[in-house]
C-alpha positions, -999 to +999 in steps of 0.1 A: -215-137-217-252-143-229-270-106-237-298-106-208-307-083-186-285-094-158-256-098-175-262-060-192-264-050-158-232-067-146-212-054-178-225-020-170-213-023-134-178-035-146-176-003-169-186+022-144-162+007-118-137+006-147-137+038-158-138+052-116-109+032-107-088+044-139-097+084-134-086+082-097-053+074-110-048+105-131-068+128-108-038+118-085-014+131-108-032+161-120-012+181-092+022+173-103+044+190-130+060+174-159+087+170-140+077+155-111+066+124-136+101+111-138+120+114-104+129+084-086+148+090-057+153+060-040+148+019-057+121+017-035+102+046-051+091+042-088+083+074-110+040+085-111+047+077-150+060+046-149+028+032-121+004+048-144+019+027-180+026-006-156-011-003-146-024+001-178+002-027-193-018-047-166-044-049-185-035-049-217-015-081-208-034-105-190-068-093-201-066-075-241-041-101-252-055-126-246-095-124-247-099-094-267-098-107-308-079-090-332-062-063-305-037-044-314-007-041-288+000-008-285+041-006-283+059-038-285+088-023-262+061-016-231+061-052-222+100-047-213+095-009-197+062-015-177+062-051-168+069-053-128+086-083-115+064-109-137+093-133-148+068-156-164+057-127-188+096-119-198+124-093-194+119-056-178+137-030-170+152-032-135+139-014-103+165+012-100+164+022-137+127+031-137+136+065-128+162+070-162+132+063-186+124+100-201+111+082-227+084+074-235+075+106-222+046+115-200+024+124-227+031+094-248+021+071-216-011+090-209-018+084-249-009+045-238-037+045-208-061+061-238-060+034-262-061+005-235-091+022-220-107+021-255-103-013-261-112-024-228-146-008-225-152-018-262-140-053-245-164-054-218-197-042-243-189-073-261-200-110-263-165-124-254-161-113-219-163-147-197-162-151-154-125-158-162-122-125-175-141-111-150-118-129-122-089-108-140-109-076-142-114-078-110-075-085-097-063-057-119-088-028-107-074-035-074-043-040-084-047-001-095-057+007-063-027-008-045-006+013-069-027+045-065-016+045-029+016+039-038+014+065-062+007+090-032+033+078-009+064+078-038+042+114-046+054+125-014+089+113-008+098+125-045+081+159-029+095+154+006+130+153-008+131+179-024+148+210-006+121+236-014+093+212+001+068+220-021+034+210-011+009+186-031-024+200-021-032+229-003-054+210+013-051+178+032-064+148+015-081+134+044-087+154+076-076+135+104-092+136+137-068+138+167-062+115+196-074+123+225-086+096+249-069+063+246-081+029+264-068-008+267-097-035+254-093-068+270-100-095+245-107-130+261-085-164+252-101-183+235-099-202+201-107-177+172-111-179+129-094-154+105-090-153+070-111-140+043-147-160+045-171-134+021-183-139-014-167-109-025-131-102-038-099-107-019-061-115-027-052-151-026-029-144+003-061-137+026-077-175+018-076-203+038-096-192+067-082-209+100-085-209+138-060-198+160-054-200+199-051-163+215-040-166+250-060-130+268-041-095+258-051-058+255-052-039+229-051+000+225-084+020+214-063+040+197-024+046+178+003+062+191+006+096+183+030+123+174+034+138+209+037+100+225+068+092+200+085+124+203+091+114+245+107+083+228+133+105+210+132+128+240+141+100+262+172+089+236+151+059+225+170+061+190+203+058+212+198+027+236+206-005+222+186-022+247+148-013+228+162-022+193+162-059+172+204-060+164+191-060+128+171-024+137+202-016+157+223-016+132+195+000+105+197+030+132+235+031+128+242+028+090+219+051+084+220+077+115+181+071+119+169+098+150+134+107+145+105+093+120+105+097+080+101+136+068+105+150+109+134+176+109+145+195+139+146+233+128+158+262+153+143+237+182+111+230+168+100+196+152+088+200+122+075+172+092+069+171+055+030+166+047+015+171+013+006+199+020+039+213+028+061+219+058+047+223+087+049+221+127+042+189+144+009+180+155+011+163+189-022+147+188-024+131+151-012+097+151+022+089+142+029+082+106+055+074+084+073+050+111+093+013+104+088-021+117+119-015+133+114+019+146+075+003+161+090-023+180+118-002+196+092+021+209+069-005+217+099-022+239+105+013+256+067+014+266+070-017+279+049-035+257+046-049+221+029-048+186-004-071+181+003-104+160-020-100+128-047-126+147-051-105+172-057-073+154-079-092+131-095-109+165-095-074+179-104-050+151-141-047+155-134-031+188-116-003+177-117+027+148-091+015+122-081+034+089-059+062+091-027+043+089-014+011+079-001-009+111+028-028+121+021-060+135+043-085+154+040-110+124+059-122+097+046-124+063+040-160+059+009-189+037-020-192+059-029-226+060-034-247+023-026-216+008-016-223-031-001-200-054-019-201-090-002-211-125+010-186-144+022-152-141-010-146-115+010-172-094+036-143-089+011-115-074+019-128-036+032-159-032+068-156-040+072-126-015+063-148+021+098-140+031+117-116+048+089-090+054+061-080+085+026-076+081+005-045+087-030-045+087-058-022+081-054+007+058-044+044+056-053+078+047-039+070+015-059+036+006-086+045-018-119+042-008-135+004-010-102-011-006-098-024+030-105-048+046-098-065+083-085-092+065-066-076+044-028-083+048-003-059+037+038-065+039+065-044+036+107-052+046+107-041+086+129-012+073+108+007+047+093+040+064+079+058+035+041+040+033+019+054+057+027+032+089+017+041+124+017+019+157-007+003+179+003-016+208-009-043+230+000-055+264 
């Protein structure tokens, strides 16, 4: 990078944006105790300590390693405790052991985010940092950002599974405004293009922007809300076969599934774990915390079904989106010339276009800056504990 004023600018941009994206991640944690750090209740939940030393391993080994002269790696053994599911970059630890690491300890992976932090702004004041570089800078601030939200949904089952129910925040991270009129938006048929087309960043899995043919449909204002899917259970919608995929069917079953993640049914009343703590029900916020599985039974009962991921994105300047991630009727697949990059980059998306659905917009939970409408986000159709609501076309 040559030293003129633009390029100043641009290293002062990356530094600021830097050092925002990095503090949101401890400001996060700053209401937990020591011991919350460690808990892992489920494989599909991973300790607060262990997303905030794989974030910062992140950079330290695509970006400090390798353009950064004469760096120092801070603990030889972090490669194997932090790295993710990077084969190309060599052994780890696996999922469901995350939660046995008490060492290092909390304070020793806070020390780790310290010195990478150091050398990464000293990094990016330098002469070596290259568009490259900046192309990884880039992927791995908002590869932060993916895990702070994940960071506040493991935050809350870790919390929501505890028997005391001890609250987060006394106050609710985003105030959500309740449902209260809902309409149907007719959108025409026609032939329509999706896919990322800006100058700005996405992930590689939202290039190759395509047209698709979208035969006319209507698509709800508005999500389904608490009160709407508590008629579903009220009706025995988590008892009839006849709403349920035989793979949900059977989810239901093995697992004796009857209302939504963190709902409990105490001396008649519904109640659900927020962050803030337990609390009753509110009918008229929209439903949260709900599974592919769980969306497309209730869709069925309403006699209807979840958008396909064109027609939300067709669809989505039409209505308010934001509040929770949503289910759509589409499986997780390349769009069109879609190529996976060499290298252990290759791995970010590519090598998980199987098996899982796509939701799209964002949630309370996505930090601010990181949505997008063609942003495509996939979990397995079982997995409740994100914050997933449903919208449903007809």
């Amino acid at each position: 990078m040559q030293n003129n004023t633009l390029d100043v600018y641009k290293a002062e941009v990356l530094i600021k944006k830097y050092r925002e994206v990095r503090k949101h991640s401890e400001s996060i944690c700053a209401p937990l105790e020591i011991e919350d750090y460690v808990v892992q209740p489920v494989v599909d939940v991973s300790p607060p300590k262990w997303h905030l030393g794989h974030t910062t391993w992140f950079f330290e080994t695509f970006i400090l390693k390798s353009y950064f002269k004469g760096y120092e790696e801070y603990d030889a053994q972090y490669n194997f405790v932090f790295n993710s599911y990077y084969e190309t970059v060599g052994a780890r630890v696996v999922r469901t052991d995350r939660g046995n690491l008490s060492r290092p300890s909390v304070a020793d992976v806070y020390s780790y985010r310290d010195y990478v932090d150091e050398n990464m702004l000293a990094l990016l004041q330098t002469d070596e940092v290259t568009d490259d570089m900046c192309t990884l800078l880039e992927l791995g601030l908002n590869h932060e950002q993916q895990h702070q939200e994940l960071l506040l949904s493991d935050i809350k089952y870790i919390l929501g599974h505890n028997p005391l129910f001890p609250s987060y925040s006394k106050e609710k991270t985003v105030p959500l405004q309740p449902v209260t009129n809902k309409h149907f938006i007719p959108i025409g048929e026609g032939i329509y293009e999706i896919g990322y087309k800006g100058n700005g960043f996405c992930f590689d899995n939202e290039l190759g922007s395509h047209k698709v043919y979208l035969e006319a449909f209507e698509i709800s204002d508005a999500l389904i809300t608490n009160a709407e899917y508590l008629e579903f259970i009220t009706a025995g919608g988590y008892q009839d076969f006849r709403f349920w995929h035989s793979e949900g069917w059977d989810w239901v079953q093995q697992n004796n599934v009857s209302a939504p993640l963190y709902w409990h049914s105490i001396d008649g009343r519904w109640m659900y774990y927020t962050l803030t703590g337990l609390t009753e029900i509110a009918p008229d916020e929209p439903v949260c915390h709900i599974s592919f599985y769980e969306s497309t039974a209730f869709a069925a009962w309403k006699g209807m079904r979840l958008p396909t991921e064109a027609e939300w994105e067709v669809a989505s300047a039409h209505f308010n989106w934001g509040t929770r991630w949503e289910w759509t009727g589409s499986a997780y697949l390349p769009y069109p010339r879609y190529k996976k990059d060499e290298g252990a980059i290759g791995e970010y998306n590519g090598k998980f276009m199987v098996n899982q659905m796509v939701l799209r917009g964002s949630s309370v939970a996505t930090p601010q800056g990181h949505s997008r409408t063609t942003y495509r986000n996939f979990f397995h159709p079982r997995l409740q504990w994100q914050f997933t609501g449903i919208r449903l076309v007809k």
